[in-house]
Each structure stands twice: as structure tokens, then as C-alpha cells.
C-alpha positions in Angstrom: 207.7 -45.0 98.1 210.9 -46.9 97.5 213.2 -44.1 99.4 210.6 -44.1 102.2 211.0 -47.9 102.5 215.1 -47.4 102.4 215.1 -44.4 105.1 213.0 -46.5 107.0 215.1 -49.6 107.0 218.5 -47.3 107.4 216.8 -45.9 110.7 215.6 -49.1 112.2 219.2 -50.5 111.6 221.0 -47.6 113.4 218.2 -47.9 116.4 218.9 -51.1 116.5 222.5 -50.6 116.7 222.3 -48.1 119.4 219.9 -50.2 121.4 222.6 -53.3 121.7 225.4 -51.3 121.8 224.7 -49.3 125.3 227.6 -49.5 127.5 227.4 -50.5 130.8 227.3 -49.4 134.2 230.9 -50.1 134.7 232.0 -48.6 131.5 229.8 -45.4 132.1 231.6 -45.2 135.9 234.7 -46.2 134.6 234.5 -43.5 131.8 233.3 -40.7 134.9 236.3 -41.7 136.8 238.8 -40.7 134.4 236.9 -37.8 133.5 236.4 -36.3 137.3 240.5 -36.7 137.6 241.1 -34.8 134.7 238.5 -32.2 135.4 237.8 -31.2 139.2 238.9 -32.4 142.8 235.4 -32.8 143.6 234.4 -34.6 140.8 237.3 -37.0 141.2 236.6 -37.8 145.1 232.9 -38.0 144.4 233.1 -40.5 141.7 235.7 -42.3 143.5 233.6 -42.6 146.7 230.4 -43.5 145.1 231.0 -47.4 145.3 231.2 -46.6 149.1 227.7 -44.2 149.4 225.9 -45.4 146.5 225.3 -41.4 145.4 225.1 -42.3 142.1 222.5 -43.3 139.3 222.5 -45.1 136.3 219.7 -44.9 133.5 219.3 -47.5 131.1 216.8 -45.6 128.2 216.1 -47.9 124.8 219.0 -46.2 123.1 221.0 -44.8 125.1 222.6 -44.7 129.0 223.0 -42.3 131.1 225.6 -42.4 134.3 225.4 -39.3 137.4 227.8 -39.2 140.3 226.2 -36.7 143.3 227.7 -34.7 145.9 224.6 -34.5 148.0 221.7 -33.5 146.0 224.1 -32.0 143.1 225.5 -33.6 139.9 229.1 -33.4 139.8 230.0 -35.9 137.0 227.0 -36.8 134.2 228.2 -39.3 131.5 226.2 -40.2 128.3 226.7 -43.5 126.1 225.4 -45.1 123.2 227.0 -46.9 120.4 229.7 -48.2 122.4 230.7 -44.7 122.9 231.0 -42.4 126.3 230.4 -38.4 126.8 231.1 -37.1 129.9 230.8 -33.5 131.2 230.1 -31.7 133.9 226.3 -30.4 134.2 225.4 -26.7 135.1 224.2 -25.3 138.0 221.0 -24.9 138.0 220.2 -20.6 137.9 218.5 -19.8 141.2 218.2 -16.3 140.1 214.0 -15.7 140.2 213.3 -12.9 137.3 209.9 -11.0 138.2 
């Protein structure tokens, strides 16, 4: 009962943690910017043209926040953060091949 109690306490801690230490919108675009310039042309003139089009959306989720930059109707830049932390990659195409 006592390690229940412990794991318990361990796991609202660390939810905690991840709850207050989201980053923000700016640090999520900020983070997509430098990641579309090292990675694609598109990506980089997307994410640098967002501010002007608005084609972009942000997520804030209890734990965790989530930044997309869109060409159109298409991700081109999708950046994940929590713990003061940012992951970004480039999502995949969806498969438009039907299998019957």
C-alpha cells in the first residue's frame, strides 16, 4: 500500500511539472522556425509567413502543447512541447492509396 501511495505521489508531481512547464506559443513558433530552415524551403516560408496568414494553430492540452504551421490544408511544420522542452518534425502525408 505504501509503494502505491509513493508511485502515486511520484506521478502527480511529474504531471504537475508538465502541466506548468508548457511552453508557449512563441517558444513552440520560435522552435518551428528554426526547424523549417534547417529542414525544407517550404517549411521555412510557411512558418515564416504564418504571422502574416494566420495558417497556423496552437493547442494548449493539460500537459502538453502542440504548434502546426499549414500550407493550405497541409501540415508542413508540427512541433510538440512539454517540460520546458520542444519536438519538432515534419508530419506524414496522409496515404491516399484506398486498399479494396
Amino acid at each position: 500500500m505504501l509503494k502505491l501511495i509513493g508511485l502515486a505521489s511520484v506521478l502527480a508531481i511529474l504531471l504537475a511539472g508538465a502541466a506548468y512547464t508548457k511552453p508557449s506559443r512563441d517558444d513552440l513558433h520560435e522552435a518551428a522556425t528554426t526547424y523549417a530552415d534547417n529542414s525544407t524551403f517550404m517549411g521555412s516560408v510557411a512558418t515564416r509567413v504564418t504571422g502574416v496568414f494566420g495558417n497556423d494553430t496552437y493547442d494548449d492540452y493539460i500537459f502538453f502543447t502542440r504548434y502546426r504551421v499549414y500550407v493550405g490544408k497541409t501540415p508542413k511544420v508540427d512541433c510538440y512541447g512539454a517540460f520546458g522542452k520542444t519536438s519538432c518534425s515534419v508530419p506524414k502525408a496522409p496515404d491516399n492509396t484506398a486498399e479494396e
